[in-house]
N, C-alpha and C positions, 0 to 999 in steps of 0.2 A: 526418495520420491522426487520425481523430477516437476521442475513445474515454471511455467512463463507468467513472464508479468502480467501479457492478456489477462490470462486465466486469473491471476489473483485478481485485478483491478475490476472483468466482470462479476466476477461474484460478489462484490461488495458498491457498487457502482450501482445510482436507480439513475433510470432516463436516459441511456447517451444516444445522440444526436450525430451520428457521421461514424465514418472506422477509426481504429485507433490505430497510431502509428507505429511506426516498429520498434521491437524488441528496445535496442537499443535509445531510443526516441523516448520511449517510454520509461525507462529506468533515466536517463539524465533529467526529464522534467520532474518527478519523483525524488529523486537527489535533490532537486532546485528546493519544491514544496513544502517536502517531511523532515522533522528534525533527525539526527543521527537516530537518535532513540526510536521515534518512532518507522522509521525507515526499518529500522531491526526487527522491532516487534511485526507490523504489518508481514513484512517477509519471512520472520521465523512463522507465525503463523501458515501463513499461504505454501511455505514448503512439507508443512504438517508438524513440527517441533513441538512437544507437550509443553504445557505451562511452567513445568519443572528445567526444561532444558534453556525455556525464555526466560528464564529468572537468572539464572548463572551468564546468559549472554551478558543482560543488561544490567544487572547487579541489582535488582529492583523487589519489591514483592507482587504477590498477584493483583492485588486488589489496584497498584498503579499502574501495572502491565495492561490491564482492560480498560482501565481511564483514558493511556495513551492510545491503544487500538483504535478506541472509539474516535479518539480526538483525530485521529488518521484517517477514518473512515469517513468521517464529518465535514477532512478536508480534502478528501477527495471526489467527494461532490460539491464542493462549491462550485458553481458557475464559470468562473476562470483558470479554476483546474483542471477542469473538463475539456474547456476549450483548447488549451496547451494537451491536451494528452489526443485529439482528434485533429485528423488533416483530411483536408476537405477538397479533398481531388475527386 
C-alpha cells in the first residue's frame, strides 16, 4: 500500500491553518520532531502494517506501541509543529 506523508499527517492532524509543504519538506520536519521510534510506528501505521508487523519493527509490545502513537499524534498537533509542517505562500 502506497501512501504520502500528506495523507498520514491529515488524518491524524485537527485544525491546520495554510497547505502543507512537500513530500519531502515534510518527512525532514518529522525526522526533526518524532523520536526514531516514534517516526516508525506513526509510519508503520500510516502505511497499513498490523500491530503484529509494528512489534518486530520496533522490538516493543502493543500496549507501548499505542502509548508512542499517541504520543506522535500529540505531537503532531502542537502549535509549532504544525507551523514547521505549513508554508504560507
Amino acid at each position: 500500500m502506497d501512501f504520502t506523508f500528506t495523507e498520514a499527517i491529515m488524518s491524524h492532524i485537527d485544525k491546520l491553518v495554510g497547505n502543507l509543504k512537500s513530500e519531502e519538506q515534510i518527512q525532514e520536519v518529522l525526522k526533526r520532531k518524532f523520536t526514531k521510534k516514534e517516526y516508525k510506528i506513526f509510519f508503520g501505521f500510516a502505511e497499513g502494517k498490523s500491530i503484529e508487523e509494528i512489534k518486530e519493527i520496533v522490538n516493543d509490545d502493543e500496549e507501548r506501541i499505542n502509548e508512542i502513537f499517541k504520543a506522535a499524534c500529540k505531537k503532531l498537533n502542537q502549535e509549532k509543529t504544525k507551523k514547521e509542517l505549513v508554508s504560507f505562500k
